[in-house]
C-alpha positions in Angstrom: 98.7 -32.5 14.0 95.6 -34.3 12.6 96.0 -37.0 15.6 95.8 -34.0 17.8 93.3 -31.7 15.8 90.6 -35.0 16.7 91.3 -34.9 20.3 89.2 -31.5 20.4 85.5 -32.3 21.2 83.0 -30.9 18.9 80.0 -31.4 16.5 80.0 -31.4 12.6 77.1 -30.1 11.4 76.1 -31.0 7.7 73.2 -29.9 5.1 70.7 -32.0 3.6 73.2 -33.6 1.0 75.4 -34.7 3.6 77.8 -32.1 2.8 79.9 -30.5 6.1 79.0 -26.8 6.4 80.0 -26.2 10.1 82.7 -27.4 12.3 82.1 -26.3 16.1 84.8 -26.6 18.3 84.5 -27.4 21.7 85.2 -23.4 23.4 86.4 -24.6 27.0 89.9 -26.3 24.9 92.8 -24.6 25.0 93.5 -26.1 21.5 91.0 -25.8 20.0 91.4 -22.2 20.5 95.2 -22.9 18.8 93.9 -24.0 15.8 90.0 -22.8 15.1 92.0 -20.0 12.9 94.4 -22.5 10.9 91.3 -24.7 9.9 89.0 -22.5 9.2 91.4 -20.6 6.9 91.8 -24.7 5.4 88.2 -25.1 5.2 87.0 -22.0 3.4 87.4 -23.4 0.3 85.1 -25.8 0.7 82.7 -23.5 2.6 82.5 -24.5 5.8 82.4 -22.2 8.5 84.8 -23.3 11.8 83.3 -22.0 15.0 84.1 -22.1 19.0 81.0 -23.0 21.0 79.6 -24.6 24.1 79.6 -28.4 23.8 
């Protein structure tokens, strides 16, 4: 899954410390659609916000 979960195109977005706040996830993948739910749900702990979007 992780091999897979890095095919998706998208951007990583962090704050000022360096720390990741948002994923976005390349919208036009059929994946990434698959899996936006999964890792945000996995992320949320750490506060970052997973989002589809034009890439």
């Amino acid at each position: 899954m992780g091999r897979d979960l890095l095919t998706i195109s998208g951007v990583v977005l962090s704050d000022s410390k360096g720390k990741v706040r948002v994923v976005i996830l390349n919208r036009s993948d059929t994946y990434a659609k698959l899996v936006k739910a999964g890792l945000a749900k996995l992320l949320a702990v750490e506060h970052v916000a997973v989002v589809l979007g034009e890439i």
